[in-house]
C-alpha positions as CSV (number, residue, x, y, z in Angstrom):
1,X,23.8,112.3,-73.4
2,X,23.6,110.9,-76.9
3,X,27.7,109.8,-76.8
4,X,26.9,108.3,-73.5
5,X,27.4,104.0,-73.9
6,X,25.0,103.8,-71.2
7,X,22.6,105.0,-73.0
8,X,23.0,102.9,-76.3
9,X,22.4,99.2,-74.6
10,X,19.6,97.3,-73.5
11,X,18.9,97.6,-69.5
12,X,18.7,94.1,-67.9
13,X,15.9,92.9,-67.5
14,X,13.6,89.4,-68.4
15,X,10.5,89.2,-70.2
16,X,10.4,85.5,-69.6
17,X,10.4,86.2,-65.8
18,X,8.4,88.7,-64.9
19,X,5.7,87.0,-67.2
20,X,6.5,83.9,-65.1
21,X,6.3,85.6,-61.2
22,X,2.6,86.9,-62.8
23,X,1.6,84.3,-64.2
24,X,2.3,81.8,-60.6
25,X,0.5,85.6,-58.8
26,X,-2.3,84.6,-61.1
27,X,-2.6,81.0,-60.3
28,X,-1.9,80.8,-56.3
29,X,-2.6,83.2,-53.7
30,X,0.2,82.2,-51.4
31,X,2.6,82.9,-54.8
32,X,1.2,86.4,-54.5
33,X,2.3,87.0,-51.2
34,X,5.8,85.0,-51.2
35,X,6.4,87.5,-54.6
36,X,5.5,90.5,-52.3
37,X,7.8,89.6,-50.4
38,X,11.2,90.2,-53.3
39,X,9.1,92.5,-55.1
40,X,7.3,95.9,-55.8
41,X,5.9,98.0,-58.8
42,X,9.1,99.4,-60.0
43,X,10.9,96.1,-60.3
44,X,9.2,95.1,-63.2
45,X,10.8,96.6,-66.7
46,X,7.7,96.1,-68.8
47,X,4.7,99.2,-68.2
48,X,2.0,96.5,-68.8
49,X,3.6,94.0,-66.2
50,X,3.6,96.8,-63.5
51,X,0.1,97.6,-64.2
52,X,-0.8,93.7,-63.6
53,X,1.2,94.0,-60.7
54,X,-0.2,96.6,-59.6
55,X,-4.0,95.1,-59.6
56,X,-3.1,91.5,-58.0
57,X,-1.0,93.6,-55.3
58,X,-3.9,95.4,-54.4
59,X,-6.5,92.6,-54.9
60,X,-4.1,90.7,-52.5
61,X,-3.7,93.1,-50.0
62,X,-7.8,93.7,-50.0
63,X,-7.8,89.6,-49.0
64,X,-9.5,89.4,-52.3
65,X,-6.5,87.2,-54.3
66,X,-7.1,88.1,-58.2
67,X,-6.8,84.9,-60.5
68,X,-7.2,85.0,-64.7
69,X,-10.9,86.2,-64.5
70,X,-11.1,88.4,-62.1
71,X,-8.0,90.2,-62.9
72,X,-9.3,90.8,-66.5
73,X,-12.7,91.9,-65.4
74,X,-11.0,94.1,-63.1
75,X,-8.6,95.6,-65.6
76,X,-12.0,96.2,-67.6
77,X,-13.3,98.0,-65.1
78,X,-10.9,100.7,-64.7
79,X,-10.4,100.8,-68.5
80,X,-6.9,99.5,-68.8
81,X,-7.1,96.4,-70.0
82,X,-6.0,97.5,-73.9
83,X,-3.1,99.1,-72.2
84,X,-1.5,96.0,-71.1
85,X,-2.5,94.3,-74.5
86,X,-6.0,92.9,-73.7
87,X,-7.1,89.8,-72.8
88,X,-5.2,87.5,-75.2
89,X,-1.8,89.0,-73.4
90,X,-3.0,87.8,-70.0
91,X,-3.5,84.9,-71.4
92,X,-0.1,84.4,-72.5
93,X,0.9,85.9,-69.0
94,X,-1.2,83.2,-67.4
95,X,0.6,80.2,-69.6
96,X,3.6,81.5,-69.4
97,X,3.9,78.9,-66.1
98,X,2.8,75.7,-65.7
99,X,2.7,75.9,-61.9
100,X,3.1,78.3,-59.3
101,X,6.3,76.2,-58.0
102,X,9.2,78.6,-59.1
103,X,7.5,82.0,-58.0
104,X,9.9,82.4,-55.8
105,X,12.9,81.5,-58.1
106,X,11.3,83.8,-60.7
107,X,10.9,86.6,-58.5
108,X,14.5,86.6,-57.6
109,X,15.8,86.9,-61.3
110,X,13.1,89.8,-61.7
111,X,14.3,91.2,-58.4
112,X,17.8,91.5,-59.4
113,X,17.7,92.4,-62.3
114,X,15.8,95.1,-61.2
115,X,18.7,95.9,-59.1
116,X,21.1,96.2,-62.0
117,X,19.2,98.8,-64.0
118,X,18.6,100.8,-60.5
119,X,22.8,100.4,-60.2
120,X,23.3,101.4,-64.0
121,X,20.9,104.5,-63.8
122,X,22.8,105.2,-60.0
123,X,26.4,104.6,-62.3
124,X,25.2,106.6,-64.9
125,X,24.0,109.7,-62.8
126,X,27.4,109.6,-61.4
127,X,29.8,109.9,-64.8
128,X,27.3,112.8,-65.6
129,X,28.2,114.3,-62.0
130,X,31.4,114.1,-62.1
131,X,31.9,115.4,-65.6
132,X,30.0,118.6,-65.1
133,X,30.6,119.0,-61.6
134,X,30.7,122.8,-60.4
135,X,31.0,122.2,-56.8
136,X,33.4,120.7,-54.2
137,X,34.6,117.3,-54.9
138,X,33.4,116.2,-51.4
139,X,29.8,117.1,-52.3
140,X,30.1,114.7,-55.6
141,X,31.4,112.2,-53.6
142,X,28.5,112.3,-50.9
143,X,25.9,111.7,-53.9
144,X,27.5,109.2,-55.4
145,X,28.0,107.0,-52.5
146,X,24.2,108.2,-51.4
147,X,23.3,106.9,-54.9
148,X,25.2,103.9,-54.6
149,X,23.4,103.5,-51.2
150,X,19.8,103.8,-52.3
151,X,19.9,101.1,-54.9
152,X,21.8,98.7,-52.3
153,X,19.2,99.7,-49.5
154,X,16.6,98.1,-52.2
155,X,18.2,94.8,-51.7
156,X,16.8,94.3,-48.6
157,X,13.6,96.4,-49.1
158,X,10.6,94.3,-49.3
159,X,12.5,90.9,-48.3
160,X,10.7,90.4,-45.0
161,X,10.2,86.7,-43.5
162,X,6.6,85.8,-43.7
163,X,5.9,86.6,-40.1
164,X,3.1,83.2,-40.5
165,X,5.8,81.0,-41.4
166,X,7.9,81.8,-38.8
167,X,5.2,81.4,-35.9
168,X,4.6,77.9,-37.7
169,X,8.1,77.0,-36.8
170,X,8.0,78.2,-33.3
171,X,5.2,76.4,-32.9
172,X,6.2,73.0,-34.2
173,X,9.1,73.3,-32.1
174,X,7.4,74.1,-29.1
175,X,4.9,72.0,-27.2
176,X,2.6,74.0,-25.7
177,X,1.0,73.0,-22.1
178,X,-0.7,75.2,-20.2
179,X,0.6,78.3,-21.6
180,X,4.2,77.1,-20.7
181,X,6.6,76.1,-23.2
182,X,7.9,72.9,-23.3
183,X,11.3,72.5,-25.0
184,X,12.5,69.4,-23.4
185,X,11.4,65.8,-22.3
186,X,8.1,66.1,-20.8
187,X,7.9,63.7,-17.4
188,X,4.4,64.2,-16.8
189,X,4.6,65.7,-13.3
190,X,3.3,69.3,-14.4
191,X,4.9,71.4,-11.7
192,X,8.4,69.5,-12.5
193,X,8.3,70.6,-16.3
194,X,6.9,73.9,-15.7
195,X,10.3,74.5,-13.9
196,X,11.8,72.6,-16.1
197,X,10.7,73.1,-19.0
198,X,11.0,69.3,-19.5
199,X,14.0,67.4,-19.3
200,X,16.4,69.0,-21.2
201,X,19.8,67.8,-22.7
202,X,22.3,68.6,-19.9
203,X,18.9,68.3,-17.4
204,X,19.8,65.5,-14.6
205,X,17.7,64.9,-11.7
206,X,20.6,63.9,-9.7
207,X,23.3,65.6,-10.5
208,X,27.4,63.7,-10.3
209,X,29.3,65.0,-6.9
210,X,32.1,67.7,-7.7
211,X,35.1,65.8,-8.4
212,X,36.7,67.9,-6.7
């Protein structure tokens, strides 16, 4: 609707970040996948951005990480790499960073701001609704708050713990022996602890006589 404000302003977004989440994609395979894990395709603003997201997604998930090179040859290939604005752009994609460091930091502001265009587009959908609405108000209702719904659900879409890092954790905390965890104090008498499980905190061989 031309008289629509919406319409008339800028959707968030930030050229300087989603050049900088690429860029860190480009430079460090474990960037890549710690950005998969905030981000897909349509959270990028920029066309040419979700192409190049597109390719190290894919290169990534193939366990064949794309860096500067290999992304451009690749972009060659398929005879898209004028349409993100050839090489010198992934160059300037590529220095937009000077380490992979922040990828994570970067991929958040790309991430929600992603999730303020999806909410203006949701609010926008909804003042149109409402002002030509032909049915029962209950029906508006129930796709505005399924609107309202979708672009929340997206919060949480695609935010999965690394399921590696977490098995790194479990097993630093956890001393393995013989298949048995061993949380506590090991006493070296491998029957005890496998019962056990060590000496824990509260753990006393001989425990105090009921006071009462």
């Amino acid at each position: 609707m031309p008289d629509d404000p919406l319409v008339d302003k800028a959707l968030p977004h930030s050229v300087e970040a989603e050049m900088a989440v690429l860029g860190a994609m480009m430079m460090e395979p474990e960037a890549t996948g710690l950005c998969l894990e905030y981000l897909d395709e349509d959270c990028f603003h920029h066309q040419a951005h979700r192409m190049i997201f597109r390719f190290l997604k894919k290169g990534f998930e193939d366990n064949r990480p794309l860096d500067g090179v290999l992304l451009e040859q690749a972009l060659r290939d398929a005879g898209q790499l004028d349409e993100i604005g050839g090489r010198q752009y992934l160059v300037d994609v590529y220095n937009s960073v000077a380490s992979a460091t922040n990828a994570e930091y970067y991929a958040k502001v790309v991430k929600d701001k992603s999730l303020l265009r999806g909410l203006i587009q949701a609010a926008g959908d909804i003042l149109r609704d409402a002002r030509t609405a032909g049915d029962e108000v209950d029906n508006v209702l129930d796709r505005s708050e399924q609107r309202i719904f979708e672009v929340t659900e997206r919060k949480i879409v695609g935010q999965a713990v690394d399921v590696r890092s977490i098995l790194s954790q479990v097993m630093q905390s956890l001393d393995l022996q013989g298949g048995h965890a061993i949380t506590g104090l090991e006493t070296g008498f491998f029957e005890l602890d496998d019962m056990t499980r060590g000496l824990q905190r509260e753990f006393s061989l001989f425990p105090s006589a009921d006071p009462g």
